[in-house]
C-alpha positions as CSV (number, residue, x, y, z in Angstrom):
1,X,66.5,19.3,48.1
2,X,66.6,21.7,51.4
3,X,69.3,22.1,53.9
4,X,67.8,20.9,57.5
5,X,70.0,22.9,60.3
6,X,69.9,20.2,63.6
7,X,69.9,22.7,67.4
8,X,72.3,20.8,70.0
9,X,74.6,19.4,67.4
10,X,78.0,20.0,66.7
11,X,79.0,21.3,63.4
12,X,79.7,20.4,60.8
13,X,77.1,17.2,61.6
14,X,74.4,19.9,62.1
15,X,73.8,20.5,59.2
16,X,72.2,17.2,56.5
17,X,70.2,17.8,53.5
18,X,66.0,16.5,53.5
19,X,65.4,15.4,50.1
20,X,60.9,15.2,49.6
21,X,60.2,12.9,46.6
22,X,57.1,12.4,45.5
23,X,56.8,8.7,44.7
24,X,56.9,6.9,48.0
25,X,58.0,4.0,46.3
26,X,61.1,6.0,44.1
27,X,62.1,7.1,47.9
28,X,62.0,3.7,49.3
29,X,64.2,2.1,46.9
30,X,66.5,5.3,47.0
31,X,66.9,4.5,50.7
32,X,67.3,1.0,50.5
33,X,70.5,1.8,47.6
34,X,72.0,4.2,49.9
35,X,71.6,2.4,53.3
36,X,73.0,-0.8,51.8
37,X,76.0,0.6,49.4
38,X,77.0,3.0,52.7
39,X,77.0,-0.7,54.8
40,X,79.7,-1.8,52.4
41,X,81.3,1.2,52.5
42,X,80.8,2.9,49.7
43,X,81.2,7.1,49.8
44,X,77.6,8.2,49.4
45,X,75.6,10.6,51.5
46,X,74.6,8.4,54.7
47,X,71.0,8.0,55.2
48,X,69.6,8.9,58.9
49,X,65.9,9.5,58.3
50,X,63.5,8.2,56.2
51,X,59.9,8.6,55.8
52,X,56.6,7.9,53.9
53,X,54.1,10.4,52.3
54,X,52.8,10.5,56.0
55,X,55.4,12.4,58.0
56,X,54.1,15.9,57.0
57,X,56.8,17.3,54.8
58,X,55.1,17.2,51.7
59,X,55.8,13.9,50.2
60,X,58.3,10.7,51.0
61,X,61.6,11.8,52.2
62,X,65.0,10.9,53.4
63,X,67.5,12.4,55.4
64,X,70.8,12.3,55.3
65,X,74.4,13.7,55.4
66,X,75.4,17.1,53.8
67,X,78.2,15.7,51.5
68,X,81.5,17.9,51.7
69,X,83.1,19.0,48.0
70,X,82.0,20.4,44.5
71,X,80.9,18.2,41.9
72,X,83.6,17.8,39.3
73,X,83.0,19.8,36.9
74,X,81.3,22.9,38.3
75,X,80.9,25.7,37.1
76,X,81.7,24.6,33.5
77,X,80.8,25.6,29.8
78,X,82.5,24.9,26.5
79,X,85.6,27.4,26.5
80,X,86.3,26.9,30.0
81,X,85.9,23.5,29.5
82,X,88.9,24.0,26.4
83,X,91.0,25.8,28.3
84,X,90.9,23.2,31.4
85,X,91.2,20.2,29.2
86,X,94.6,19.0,29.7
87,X,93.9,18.7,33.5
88,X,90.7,17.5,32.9
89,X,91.8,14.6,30.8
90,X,94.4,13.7,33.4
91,X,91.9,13.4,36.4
92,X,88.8,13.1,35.4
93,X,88.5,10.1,33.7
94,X,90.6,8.2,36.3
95,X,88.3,9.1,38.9
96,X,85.0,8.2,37.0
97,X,86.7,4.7,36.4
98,X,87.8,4.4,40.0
99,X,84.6,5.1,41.3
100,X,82.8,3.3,39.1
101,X,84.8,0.2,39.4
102,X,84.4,0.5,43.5
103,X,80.7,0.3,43.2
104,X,81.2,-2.4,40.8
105,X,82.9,-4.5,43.4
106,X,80.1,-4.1,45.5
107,X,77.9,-7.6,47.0
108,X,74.5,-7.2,45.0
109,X,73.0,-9.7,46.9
110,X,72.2,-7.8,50.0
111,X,71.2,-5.1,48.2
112,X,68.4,-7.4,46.5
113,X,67.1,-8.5,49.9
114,X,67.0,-5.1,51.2
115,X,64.6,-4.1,48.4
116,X,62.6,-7.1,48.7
117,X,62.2,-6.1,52.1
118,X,61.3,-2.9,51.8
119,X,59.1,-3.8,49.4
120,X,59.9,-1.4,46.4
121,X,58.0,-1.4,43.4
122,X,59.8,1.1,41.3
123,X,62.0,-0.5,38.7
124,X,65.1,-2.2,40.2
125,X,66.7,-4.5,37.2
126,X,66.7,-3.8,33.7
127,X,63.8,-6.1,32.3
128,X,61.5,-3.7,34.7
129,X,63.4,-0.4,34.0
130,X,62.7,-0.8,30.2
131,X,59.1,-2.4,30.7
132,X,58.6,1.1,32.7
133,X,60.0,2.8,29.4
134,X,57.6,1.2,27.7
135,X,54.6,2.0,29.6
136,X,55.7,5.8,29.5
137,X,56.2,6.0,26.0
138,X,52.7,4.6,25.4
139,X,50.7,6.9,28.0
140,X,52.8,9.7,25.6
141,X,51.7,8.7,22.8
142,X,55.2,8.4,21.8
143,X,54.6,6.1,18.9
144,X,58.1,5.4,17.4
145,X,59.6,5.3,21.0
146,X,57.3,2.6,21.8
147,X,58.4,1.3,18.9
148,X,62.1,1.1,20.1
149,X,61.7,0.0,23.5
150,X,59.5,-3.6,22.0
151,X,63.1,-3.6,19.7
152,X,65.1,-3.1,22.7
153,X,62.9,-5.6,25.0
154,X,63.2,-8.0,21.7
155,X,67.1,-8.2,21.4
156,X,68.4,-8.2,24.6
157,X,72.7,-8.5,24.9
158,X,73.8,-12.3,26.2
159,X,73.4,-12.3,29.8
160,X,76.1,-11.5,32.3
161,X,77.1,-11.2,36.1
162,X,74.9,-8.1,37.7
163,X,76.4,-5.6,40.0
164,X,75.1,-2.2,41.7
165,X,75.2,0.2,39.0
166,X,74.4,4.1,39.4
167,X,73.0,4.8,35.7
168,X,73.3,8.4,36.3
169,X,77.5,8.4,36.7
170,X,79.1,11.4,35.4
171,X,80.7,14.6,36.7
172,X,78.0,16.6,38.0
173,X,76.9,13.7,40.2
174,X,80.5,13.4,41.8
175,X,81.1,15.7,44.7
176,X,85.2,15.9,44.9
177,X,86.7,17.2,48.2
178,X,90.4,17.4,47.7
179,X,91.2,13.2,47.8
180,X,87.8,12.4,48.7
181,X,84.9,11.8,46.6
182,X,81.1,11.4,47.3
183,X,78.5,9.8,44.4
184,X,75.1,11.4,44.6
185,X,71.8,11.2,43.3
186,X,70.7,7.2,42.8
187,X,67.2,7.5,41.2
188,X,68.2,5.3,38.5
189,X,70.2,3.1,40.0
190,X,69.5,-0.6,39.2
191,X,70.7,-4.3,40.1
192,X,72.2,-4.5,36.4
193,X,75.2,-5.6,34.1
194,X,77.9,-3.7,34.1
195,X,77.5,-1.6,31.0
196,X,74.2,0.0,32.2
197,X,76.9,2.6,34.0
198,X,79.8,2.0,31.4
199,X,77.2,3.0,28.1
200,X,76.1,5.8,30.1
201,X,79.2,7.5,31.3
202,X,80.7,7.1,28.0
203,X,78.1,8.6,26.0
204,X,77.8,11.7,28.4
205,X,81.9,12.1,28.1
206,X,82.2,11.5,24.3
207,X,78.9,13.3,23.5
208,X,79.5,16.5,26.7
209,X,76.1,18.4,26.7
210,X,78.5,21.7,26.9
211,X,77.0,25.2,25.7
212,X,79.7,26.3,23.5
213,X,79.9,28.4,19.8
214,X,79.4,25.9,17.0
215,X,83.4,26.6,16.0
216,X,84.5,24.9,19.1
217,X,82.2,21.7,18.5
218,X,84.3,19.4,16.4
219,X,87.7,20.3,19.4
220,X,85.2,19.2,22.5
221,X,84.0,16.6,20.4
222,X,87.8,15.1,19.9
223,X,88.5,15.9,23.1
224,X,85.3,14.0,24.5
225,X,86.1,11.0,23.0
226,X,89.8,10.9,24.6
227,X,88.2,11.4,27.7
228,X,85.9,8.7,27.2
229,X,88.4,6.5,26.3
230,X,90.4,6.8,29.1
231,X,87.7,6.7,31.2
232,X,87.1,2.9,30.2
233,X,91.1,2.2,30.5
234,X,91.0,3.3,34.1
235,X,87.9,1.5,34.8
236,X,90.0,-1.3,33.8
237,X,93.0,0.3,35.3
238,X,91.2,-0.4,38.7
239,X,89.5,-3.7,38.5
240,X,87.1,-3.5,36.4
241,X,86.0,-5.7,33.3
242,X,84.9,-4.3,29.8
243,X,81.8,-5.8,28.6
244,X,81.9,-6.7,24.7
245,X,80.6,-4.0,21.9
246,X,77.1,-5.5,21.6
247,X,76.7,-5.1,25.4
248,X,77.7,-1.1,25.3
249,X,76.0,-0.3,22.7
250,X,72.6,-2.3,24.0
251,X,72.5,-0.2,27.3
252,X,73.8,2.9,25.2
253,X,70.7,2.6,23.1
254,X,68.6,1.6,26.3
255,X,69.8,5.3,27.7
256,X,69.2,7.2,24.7
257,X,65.8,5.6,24.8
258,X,65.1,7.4,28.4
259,X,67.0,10.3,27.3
260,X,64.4,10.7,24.9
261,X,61.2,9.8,26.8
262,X,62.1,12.1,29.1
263,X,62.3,15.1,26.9
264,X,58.7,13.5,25.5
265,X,57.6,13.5,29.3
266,X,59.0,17.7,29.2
267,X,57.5,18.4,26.1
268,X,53.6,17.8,27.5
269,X,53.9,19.7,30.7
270,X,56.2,22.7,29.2
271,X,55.8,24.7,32.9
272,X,58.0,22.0,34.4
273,X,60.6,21.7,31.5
274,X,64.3,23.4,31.5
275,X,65.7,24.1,28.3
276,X,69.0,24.4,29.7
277,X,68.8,20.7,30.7
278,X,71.9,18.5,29.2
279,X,69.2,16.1,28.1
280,X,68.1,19.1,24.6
281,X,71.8,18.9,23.7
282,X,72.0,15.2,23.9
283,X,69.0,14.9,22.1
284,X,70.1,14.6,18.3
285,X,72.9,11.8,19.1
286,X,70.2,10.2,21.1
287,X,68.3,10.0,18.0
288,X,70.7,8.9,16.2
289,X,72.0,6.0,18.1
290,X,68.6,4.6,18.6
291,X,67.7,5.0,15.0
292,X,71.2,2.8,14.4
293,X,70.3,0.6,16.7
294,X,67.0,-0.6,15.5
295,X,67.1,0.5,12.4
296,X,63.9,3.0,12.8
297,X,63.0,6.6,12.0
298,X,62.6,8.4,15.1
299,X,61.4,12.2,15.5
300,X,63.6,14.8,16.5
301,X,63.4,16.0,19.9
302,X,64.8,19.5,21.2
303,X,64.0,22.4,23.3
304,X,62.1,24.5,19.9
305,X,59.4,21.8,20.8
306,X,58.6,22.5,24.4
């Protein structure tokens, strides 16, 4: 992402951030998301521009307003994050379940003639997000992953009512300005049930990918899962309805499972990887809730293997 400064405008509108993607279809889905959640009101960045691999900027790209805040937990590692747990427990997990529950209550429908429209071929619903798992896993050569994703695609939870979900929702995504808050970043968002953004939020607040010393692991550990669950009580708390246990952990499987073939996807170009990425720290209970899951032995993933 670049900061785009616009002459003859009046600040702070002159300034709006040009995101280049380089799948033209990722970009045209991203844009339909935001132009139709933004319709219905929803805070995320406002899209003004949008282009094709054509415009001469390098790839696909969209334009749109410079969101005002700091995500909500930046600037954090483990001991800060001890020392700031007693307000984080009070405010963050009420505002992950606010604004999850708001996009919840969102009208799917327009949404799913907009990308019809716009005729985006990147995944969209679940059935095509894990079929696109599946196809990655193979051109890895990621054998046992494969393996999980035919499991996953074989035992699917009862089917529900489909809402707008994020799939990416946690704190770093969620720019807070004083009483306002903006949700960024909607790569993986999908026309799905609700627990494709309740699994993941969850597992990122009772499993934090914070560097800390090993000593203070088993305290941010207790203290993730209070978090996470008041995180699903305020989701509740503001309109929102819990899916059953085999629902969560389904799509908490199904996101370990990307998790996973993403770090594969790291591991074969190493000169793009980050080792610092939350994704090595989540790797072992990614593991191990897809081994539980489906009942498979998967390999270990981590950043000694890039």
């Amino acid at each position: 992402m670049s900061l785009v400064r616009l002459a003859n405008v009046a600040p702070p509108a002159d300034t709006m951030v040009l995101r280049v993607m380089p799948d033209p279809s990722l970009a045209a889905k991203e844009t339909a998301i935001q132009r139709e959640i933004t319709r219905q009101g929803f805070p995320a960045p406002v899209v003004r521009l949008a282009g094709g691999t054509d415009a001469g900027v390098g790839g696909a790209f969209i334009l749109m307003d410079l969101a005002p805040g700091a995500p909500a937990l930046a600037g954090l590692d483990g001991i800060t994050a001890l020392r700031r747990l007693p307000a984080l427990a009070r405010r963050l997990p009420d505002a992950l379940g606010h604004v999850s529950a708001a996009l919840h209550a969102l009208d799917p429908a327009p949404l799913r003639t907009a990308l019809a429209d716009a005729g985006v071929t990147a995944p969209s619903d679940v059935p095509a997000f894990l079929a696109f798992l599946t196809e990655s896993a193979d051109q890895l050569g990621s054998a046992d992953l494969r393996a999980a994703a035919l499991w996953l695609a074989g035992h699917p939870p009862p089917a529900s009512r489909h809402v707008i979900a994020h799939g990416d929702l946690h704190p770093f995504n969620l720019l807070v300005d004083r009483e306002r808050w903006t949700l960024l970043d909607w790569t993986t968002a999908l026309i799905a049930d609700p627990a494709y953004d309740l699994a993941f939020t969850t597992l990122m607040l009772r499993h934090p990918p914070l560097t800390a010393p090993a000593i203070l692991r088993p305290a941010i550990g207790t203290a993730g899962a209070a978090v996470a669950r008041r995180f699903r009580s305020a989701y509740q708390r503001h309109g929102g309805t819990m899916p059953d246990q085999q629902t969560l952990d389904w799509y908490t499987s199904l996101h370990a499972l990307r998790i996973l073939i993403e770090l594969d996807s790291w591991h074969q170009t190493p000169a793009g990887s980050d080792s610092a990425h939350p994704w090595y720290a989540a790797s072992p209970v990614a593991v191990e809730i897809l081994s539980r899951t489906t009942s498979m032995t998967l390999g270990t993933r981590g950043p000694d293997s890039v």
